[in-house]
C-alpha positions as CSV (number, residue, x, y, z in Angstrom):
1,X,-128.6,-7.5,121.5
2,X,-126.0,-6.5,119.0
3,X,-127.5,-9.1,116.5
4,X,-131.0,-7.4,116.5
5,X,-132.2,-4.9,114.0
6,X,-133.2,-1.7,115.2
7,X,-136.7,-2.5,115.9
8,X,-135.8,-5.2,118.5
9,X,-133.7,-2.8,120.3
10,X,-136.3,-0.4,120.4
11,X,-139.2,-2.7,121.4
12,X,-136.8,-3.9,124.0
13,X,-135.2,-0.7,125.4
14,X,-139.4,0.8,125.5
15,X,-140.1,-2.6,127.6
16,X,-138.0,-1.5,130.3
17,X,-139.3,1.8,130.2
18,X,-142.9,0.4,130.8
19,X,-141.8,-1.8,133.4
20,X,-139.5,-0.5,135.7
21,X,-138.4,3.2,136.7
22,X,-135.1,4.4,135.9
23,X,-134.0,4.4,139.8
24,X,-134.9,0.5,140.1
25,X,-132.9,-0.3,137.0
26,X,-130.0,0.8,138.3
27,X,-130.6,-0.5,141.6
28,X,-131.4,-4.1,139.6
29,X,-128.1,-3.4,137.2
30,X,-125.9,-2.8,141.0
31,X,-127.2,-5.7,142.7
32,X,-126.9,-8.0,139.7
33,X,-123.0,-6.8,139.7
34,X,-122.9,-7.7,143.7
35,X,-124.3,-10.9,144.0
36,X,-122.6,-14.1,143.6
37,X,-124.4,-17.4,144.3
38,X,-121.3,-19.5,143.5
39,X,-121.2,-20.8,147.2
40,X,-125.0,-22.0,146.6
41,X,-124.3,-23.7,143.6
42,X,-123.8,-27.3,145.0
43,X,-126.7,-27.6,146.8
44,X,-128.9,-27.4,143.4
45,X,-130.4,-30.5,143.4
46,X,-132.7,-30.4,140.8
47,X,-131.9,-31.3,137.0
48,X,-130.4,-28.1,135.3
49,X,-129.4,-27.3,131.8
50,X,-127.3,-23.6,132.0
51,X,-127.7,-22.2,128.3
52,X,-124.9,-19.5,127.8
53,X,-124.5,-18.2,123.9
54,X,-120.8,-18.3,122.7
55,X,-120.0,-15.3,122.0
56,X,-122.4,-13.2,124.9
57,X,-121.9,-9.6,124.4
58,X,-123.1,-9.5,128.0
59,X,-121.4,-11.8,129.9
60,X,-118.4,-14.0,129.2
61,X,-118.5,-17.8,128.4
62,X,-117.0,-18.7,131.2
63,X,-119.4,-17.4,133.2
64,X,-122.3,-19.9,131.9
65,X,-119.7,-22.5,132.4
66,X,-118.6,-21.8,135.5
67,X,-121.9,-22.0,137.0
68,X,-122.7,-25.2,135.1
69,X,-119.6,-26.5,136.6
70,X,-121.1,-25.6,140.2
71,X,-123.9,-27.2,139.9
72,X,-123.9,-31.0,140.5
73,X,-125.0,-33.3,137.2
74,X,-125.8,-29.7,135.2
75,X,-125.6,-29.9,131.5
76,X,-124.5,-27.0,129.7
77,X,-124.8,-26.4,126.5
78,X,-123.6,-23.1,124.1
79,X,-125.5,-22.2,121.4
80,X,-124.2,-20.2,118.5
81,X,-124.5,-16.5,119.2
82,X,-124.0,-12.9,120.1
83,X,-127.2,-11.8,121.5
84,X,-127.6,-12.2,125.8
85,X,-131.2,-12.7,124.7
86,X,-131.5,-15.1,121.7
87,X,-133.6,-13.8,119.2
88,X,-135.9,-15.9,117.2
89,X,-133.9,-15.0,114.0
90,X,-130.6,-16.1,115.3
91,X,-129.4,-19.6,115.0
92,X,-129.1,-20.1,118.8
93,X,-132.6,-19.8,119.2
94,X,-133.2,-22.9,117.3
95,X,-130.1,-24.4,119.7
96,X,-132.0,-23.3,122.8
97,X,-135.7,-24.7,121.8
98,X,-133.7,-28.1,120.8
99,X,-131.6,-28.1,123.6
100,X,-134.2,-27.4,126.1
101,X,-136.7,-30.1,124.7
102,X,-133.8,-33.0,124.9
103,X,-133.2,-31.6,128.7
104,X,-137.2,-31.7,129.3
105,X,-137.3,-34.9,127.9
106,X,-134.2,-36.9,129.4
């Protein structure tokens, strides 16, 4: 979250603490590195919107579009932002409610 103030980071970095153990997070961090679902992809058949923020500090745009692109009739959309998680401060988070409500209600 390089858009978040110290606070969020904190309240963020202590959630993990609570709720996993050091040894799963890296075993979660390694597996999430491993796995590709890119084969998979085309046989999504429900309605999907992918939501990818521009400039992810965590993962690259592509990535989000990519898997979009995978998936047959998925919408994608990129809101404005930094943060992997969009903060409720940060203009994508406004993106993500508005795009998410148009998707739920198309």
């Amino acid at each position: 979250m390089p858009g978040g103030t110290k606070e969020q980071a904190d309240w963020f970095n202590e959630l993990q603490r609570m709720t996993v153990s050091a040894e799963m997070a890296a075993r979660i961090s390694t597996a999430t590195g491993e796995t590709d679902v890119s084969t998979l992809l085309p046989r999504v058949s429900v309605p999907t919107l992918v939501l990818h923020a521009r400039d992810d500090a965590r993962a690259p745009l592509e990535a989000g579009r990519r898997m979009a692109g995978g998936i047959p009739g998925a919408r994608f959309a990129a809101p404005t932002g930094r943060n992997h998680l969009f903060l409720e401060t940060e203009p994508a988070f406004g993106q993500f409610l508005e795009q998410t409500l148009a998707f739920l209600r198309a």
